[in-house]
LOZASE-674672 format. One record per residue (C-alpha): z, y, x. Coordinates in nm, 3 decimals, padded with zeros to 5 digits. Each point is the difference from the previous one (the first is absolute). Example, Ala and Ser with C-alpha at 12.3 -4.5 7.8 and 13.67 -1.06 7.14 Angstrom:
BEGIN
@Z=00.780&Y=-00.450&X=01.230;
@Z=-00.066&Y=00.344&X=00.137;
// end
This chain:
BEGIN
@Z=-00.187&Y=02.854&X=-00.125;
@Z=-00.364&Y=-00.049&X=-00.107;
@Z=-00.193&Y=-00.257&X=00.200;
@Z=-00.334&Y=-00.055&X=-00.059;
@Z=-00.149&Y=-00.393&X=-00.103;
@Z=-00.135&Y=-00.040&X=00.293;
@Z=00.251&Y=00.069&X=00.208;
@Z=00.229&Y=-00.261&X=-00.188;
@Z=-00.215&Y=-00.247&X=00.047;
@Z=-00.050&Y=00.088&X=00.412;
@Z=00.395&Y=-00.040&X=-00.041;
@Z=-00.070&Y=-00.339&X=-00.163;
@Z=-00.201&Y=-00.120&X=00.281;
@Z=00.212&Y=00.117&X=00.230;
@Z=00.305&Y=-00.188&X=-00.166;
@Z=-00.217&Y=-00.305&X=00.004;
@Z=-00.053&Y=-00.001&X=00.355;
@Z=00.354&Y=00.087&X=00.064;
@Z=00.078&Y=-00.298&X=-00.189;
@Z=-00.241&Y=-00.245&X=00.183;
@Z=00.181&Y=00.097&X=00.350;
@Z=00.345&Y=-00.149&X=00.006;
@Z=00.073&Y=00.297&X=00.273;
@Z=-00.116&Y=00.292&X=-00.206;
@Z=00.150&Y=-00.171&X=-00.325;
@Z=00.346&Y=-00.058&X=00.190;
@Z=00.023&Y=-00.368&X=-00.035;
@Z=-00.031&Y=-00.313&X=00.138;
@Z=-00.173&Y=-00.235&X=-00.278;
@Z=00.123&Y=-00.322&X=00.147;
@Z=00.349&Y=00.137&X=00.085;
@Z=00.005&Y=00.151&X=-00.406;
@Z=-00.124&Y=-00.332&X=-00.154;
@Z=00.262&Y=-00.180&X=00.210;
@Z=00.268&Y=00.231&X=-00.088;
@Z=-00.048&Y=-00.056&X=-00.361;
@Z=00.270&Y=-00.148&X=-00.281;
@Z=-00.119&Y=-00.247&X=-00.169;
@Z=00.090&Y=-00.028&X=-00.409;
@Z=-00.059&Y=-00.160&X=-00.320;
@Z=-00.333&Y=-00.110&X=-00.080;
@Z=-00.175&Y=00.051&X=00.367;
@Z=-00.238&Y=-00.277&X=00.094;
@Z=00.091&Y=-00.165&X=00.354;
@Z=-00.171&Y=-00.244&X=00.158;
@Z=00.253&Y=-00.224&X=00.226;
@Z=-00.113&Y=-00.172&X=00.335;
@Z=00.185&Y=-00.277&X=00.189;
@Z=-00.142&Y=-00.118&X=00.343;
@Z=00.140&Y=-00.311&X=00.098;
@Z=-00.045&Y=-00.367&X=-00.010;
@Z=-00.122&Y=00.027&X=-00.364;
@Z=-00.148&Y=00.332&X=-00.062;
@Z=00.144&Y=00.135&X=-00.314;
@Z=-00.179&Y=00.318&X=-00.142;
@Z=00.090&Y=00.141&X=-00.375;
@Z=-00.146&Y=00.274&X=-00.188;
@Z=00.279&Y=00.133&X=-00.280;
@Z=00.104&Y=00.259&X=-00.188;
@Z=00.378&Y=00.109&X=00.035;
@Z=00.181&Y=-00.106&X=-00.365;
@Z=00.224&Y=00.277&X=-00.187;
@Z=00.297&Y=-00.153&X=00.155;
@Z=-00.142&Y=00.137&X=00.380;
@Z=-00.047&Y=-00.378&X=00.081;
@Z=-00.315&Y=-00.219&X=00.120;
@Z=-00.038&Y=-00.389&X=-00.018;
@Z=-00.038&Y=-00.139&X=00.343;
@Z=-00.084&Y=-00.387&X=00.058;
@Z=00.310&Y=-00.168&X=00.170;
@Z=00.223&Y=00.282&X=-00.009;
@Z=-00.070&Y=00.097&X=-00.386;
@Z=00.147&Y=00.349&X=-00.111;
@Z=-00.002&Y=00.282&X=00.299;
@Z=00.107&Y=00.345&X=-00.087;
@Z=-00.316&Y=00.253&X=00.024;
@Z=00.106&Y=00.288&X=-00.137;
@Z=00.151&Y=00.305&X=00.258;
@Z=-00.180&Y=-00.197&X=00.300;
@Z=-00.269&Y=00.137&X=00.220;
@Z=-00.267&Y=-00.253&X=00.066;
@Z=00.168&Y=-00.104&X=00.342;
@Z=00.340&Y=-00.031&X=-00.107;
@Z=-00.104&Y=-00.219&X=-00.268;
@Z=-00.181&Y=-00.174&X=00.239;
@Z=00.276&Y=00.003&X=00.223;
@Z=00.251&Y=-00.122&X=-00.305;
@Z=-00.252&Y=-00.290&X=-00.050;
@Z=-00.037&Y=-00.121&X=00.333;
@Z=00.406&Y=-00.053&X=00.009;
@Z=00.005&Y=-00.218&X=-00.324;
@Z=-00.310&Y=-00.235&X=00.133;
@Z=00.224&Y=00.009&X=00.312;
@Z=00.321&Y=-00.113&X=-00.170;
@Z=-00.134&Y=-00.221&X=-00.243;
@Z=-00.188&Y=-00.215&X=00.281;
@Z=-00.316&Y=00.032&X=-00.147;
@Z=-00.142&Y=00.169&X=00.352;
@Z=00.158&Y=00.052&X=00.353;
@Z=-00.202&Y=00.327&X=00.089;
@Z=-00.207&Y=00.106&X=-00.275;
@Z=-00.226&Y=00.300&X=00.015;
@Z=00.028&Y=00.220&X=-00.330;
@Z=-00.204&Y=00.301&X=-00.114;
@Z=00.040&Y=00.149&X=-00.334;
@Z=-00.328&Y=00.210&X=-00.081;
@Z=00.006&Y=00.229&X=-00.363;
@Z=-00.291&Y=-00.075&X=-00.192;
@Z=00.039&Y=00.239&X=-00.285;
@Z=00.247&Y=00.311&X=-00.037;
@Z=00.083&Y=00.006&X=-00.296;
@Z=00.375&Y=00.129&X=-00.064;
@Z=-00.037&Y=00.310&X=00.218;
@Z=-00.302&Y=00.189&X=-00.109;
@Z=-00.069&Y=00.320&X=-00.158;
@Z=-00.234&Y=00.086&X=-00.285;
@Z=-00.308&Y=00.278&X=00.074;
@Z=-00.240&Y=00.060&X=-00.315;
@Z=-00.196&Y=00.251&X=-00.116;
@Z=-00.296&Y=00.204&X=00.137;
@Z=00.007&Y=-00.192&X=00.319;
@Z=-00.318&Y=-00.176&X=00.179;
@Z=00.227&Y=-00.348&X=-00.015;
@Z=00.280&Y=-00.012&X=-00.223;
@Z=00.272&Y=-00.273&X=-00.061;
@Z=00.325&Y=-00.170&X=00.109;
@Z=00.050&Y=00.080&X=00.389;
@Z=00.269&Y=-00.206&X=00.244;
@Z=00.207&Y=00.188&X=00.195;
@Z=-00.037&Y=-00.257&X=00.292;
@Z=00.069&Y=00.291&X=00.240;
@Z=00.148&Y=00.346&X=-00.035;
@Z=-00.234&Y=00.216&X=-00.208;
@Z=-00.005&Y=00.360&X=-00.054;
@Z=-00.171&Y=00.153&X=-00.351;
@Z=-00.308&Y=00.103&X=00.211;
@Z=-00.043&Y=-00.335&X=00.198;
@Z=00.038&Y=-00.170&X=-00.330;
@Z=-00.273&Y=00.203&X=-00.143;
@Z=-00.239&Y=-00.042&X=00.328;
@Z=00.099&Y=-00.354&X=-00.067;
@Z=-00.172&Y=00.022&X=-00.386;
@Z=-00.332&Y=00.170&X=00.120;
@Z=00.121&Y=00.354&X=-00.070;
@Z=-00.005&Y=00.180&X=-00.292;
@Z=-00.351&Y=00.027&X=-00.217;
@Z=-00.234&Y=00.279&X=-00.012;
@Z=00.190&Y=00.110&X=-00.333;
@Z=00.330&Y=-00.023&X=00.093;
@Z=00.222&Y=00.236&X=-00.041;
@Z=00.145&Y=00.182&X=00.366;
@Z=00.342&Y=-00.172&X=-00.095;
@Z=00.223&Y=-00.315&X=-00.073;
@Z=00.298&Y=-00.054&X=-00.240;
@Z=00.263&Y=-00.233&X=00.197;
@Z=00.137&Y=-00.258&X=-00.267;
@Z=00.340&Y=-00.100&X=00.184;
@Z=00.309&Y=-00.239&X=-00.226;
@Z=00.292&Y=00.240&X=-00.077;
@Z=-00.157&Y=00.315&X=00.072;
@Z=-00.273&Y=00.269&X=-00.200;
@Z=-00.348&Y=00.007&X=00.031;
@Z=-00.090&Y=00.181&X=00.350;
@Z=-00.373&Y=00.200&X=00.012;
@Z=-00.080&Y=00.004&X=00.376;
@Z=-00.289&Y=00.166&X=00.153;
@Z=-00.307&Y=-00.204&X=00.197;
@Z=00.044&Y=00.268&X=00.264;
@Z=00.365&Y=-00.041&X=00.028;
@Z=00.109&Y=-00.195&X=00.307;
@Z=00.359&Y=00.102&X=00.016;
@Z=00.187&Y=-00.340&X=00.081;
@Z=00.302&Y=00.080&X=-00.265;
@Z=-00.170&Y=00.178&X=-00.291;
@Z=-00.377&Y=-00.060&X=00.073;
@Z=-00.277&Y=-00.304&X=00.075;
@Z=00.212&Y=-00.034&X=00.329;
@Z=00.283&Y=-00.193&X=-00.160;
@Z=00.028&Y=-00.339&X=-00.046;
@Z=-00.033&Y=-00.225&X=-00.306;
@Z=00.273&Y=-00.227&X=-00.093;
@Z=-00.051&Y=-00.344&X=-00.183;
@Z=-00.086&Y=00.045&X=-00.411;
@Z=-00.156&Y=00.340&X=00.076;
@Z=-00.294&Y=00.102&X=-00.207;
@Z=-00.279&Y=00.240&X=00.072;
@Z=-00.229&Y=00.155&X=-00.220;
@Z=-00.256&Y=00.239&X=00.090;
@Z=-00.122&Y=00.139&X=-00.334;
@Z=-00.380&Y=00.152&X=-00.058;
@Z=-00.018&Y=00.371&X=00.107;
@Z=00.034&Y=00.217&X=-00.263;
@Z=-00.318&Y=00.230&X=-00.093;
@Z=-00.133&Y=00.363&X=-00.036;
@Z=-00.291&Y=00.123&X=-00.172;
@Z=-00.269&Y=00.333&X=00.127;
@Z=-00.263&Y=00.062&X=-00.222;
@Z=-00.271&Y=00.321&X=-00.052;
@Z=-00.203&Y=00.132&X=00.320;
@Z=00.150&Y=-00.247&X=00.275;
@Z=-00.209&Y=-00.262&X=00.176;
@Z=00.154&Y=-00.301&X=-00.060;
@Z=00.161&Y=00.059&X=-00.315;
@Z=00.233&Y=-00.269&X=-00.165;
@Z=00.302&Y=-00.213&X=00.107;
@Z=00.196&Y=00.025&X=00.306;
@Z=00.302&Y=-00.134&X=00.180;
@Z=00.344&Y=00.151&X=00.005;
@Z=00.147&Y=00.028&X=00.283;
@Z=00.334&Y=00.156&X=00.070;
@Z=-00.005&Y=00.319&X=00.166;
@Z=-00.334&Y=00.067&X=-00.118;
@Z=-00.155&Y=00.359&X=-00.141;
@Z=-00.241&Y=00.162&X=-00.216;
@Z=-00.157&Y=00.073&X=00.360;
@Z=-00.035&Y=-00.343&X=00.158;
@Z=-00.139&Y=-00.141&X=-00.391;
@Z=-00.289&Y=00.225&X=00.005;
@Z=-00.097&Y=-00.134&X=00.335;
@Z=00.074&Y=-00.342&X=-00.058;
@Z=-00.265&Y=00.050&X=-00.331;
@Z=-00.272&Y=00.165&X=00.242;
@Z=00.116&Y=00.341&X=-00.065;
@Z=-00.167&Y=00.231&X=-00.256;
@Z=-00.370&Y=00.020&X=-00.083;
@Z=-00.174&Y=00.308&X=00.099;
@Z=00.058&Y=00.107&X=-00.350;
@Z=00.399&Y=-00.072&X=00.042;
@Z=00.272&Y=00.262&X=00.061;
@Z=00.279&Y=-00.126&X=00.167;
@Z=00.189&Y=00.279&X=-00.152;
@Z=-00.095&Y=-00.050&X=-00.353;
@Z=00.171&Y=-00.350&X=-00.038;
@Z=00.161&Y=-00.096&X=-00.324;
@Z=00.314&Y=-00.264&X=00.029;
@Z=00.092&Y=-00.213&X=-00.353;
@Z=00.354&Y=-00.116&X=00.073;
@Z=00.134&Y=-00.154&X=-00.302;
@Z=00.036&Y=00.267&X=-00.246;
@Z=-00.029&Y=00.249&X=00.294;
@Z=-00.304&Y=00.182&X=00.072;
@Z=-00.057&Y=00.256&X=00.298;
@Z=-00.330&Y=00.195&X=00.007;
@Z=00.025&Y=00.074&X=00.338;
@Z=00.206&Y=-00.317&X=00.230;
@Z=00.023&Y=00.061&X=00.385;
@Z=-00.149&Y=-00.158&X=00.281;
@Z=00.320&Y=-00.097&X=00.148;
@Z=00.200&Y=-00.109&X=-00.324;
@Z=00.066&Y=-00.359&X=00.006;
@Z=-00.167&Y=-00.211&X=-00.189;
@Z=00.244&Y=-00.236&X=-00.282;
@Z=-00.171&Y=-00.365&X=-00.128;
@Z=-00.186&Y=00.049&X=-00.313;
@Z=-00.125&Y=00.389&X=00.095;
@Z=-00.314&Y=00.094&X=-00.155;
@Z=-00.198&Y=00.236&X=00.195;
@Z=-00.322&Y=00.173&X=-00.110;
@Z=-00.214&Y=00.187&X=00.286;
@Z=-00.151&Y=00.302&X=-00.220;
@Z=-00.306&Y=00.229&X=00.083;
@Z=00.005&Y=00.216&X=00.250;
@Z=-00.103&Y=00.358&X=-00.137;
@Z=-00.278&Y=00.165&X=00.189;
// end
């Protein structure tokens, strides 16, 4: 299906908003970030209200351990931030070191649930899954994809081939709608071009887009010149060449078009 630029980036804005309301977006930020596993190489920081405030900032080791004062090595890894909290307020408790200590375990960093989004995007770079994210939350999440992007994404996923999804797609099992798992890459590669040349108005480069034909190029380009003939249009396609191409043939990246004379 052919959707125009614009319209993908209304569709951007519209994710974008989605994404801002917790409602509209489906979750609960607080309830997501609490609900998180924490994992190797996350940055806590520890508090301890008591009679001597404790607070730590650390990173959890390879082993799935952190180094606590008193109690030394607490297991980190598989927790949520309260029942790690929870686990360390027992071993202050049975050590002795408090009677009724207050503990809150905040993450500082995520680090070994993220996912990777590069490419034509407005902010690219290594994204924690601190909540559940879908493809097109995650992408509202970079900025949205660039003026030049191309209308799709290729899903990068450990174990499994290369998936091209479309921008427009919001199918939760095959489309934007489905959610990213930890280690999953996306790239969102530079559209791909066509060329119109001869008696058109803006003649040059333009944008692929899937879906799109002969037809919807010509107006994209301004249409033809009042010299143009929109039915004298020569297509270069490789080592293809038709004198005459429709107005409702779809357009492949790399077509050359020329816009001839009209004859009057």
């Amino acid at each position: 299906m052919f959707l125009p630029r614009a319209m993908r980036n209304l569709c951007s804005s519209l994710l974008l908003a989605a994404l801002a309301n917790p409602v509209l977006a489906g979750v609960d930020n607080k309830e997501a970030v609490a609900a998180y596993v924490l994992g190797a190489n996350d940055e806590i920081r520890v508090s301890i209200f008591g009679a001597y405030p404790i607070e730590v900032k650390t990173r959890i080791k390879e082993d799935g351990r952190i180094t606590l004062p008193s109690i030394g090595d607490v297991v980190a890894e598989g927790s949520t931030t309260n029942a790690l909290a929870n686990n360390i307020r027992r071993q202050l408790q049975t050590g002795g070191y408090f009677v009724d200590p207050i503990v809150n375990v905040e993450v500082v960093s995520f680090v070994s649930r993220s996912v990777t989004m590069f490419g034509n995007l407005q902010n690219p770079g290594l994204y924690p899954l601190d909540r559940p994210q879908t493809i097109a939350m995650m992408l509202a999440r970079t900025g949205g994809a660039r003026a030049d992007a191309a209308d799709y994404a290729i899903l990068q996923r450990t174990g499994e081939a290369d998936r091209r999804i479309a921008l427009s797609d919001l199918d939760p099992q095959s489309g934007t709608g489905q959610f990213l798992r930890a280690g999953d890459s996306i790239f969102v590669p530079k559209a791909e071009e066509v060329f119109i040349y001869g008696q058109v108005n803006k003649p040059g480069r333009v944008a692929f887009e899937t879906g799109m034909t002969l037809r919807q190029m010509l107006a994209q380009a301004g249409g033809p010149t009042l010299g143009g003939s929109e039915k004298k249009i020569t297509l270069h396609r490789g080592t293809e060449i038709i004198k005459k191409a429709s107005l409702d043939m779809l357009v492949k990246p790399g077509d050359v078009y020329t816009v001839n004379e009209r004859t009057f």
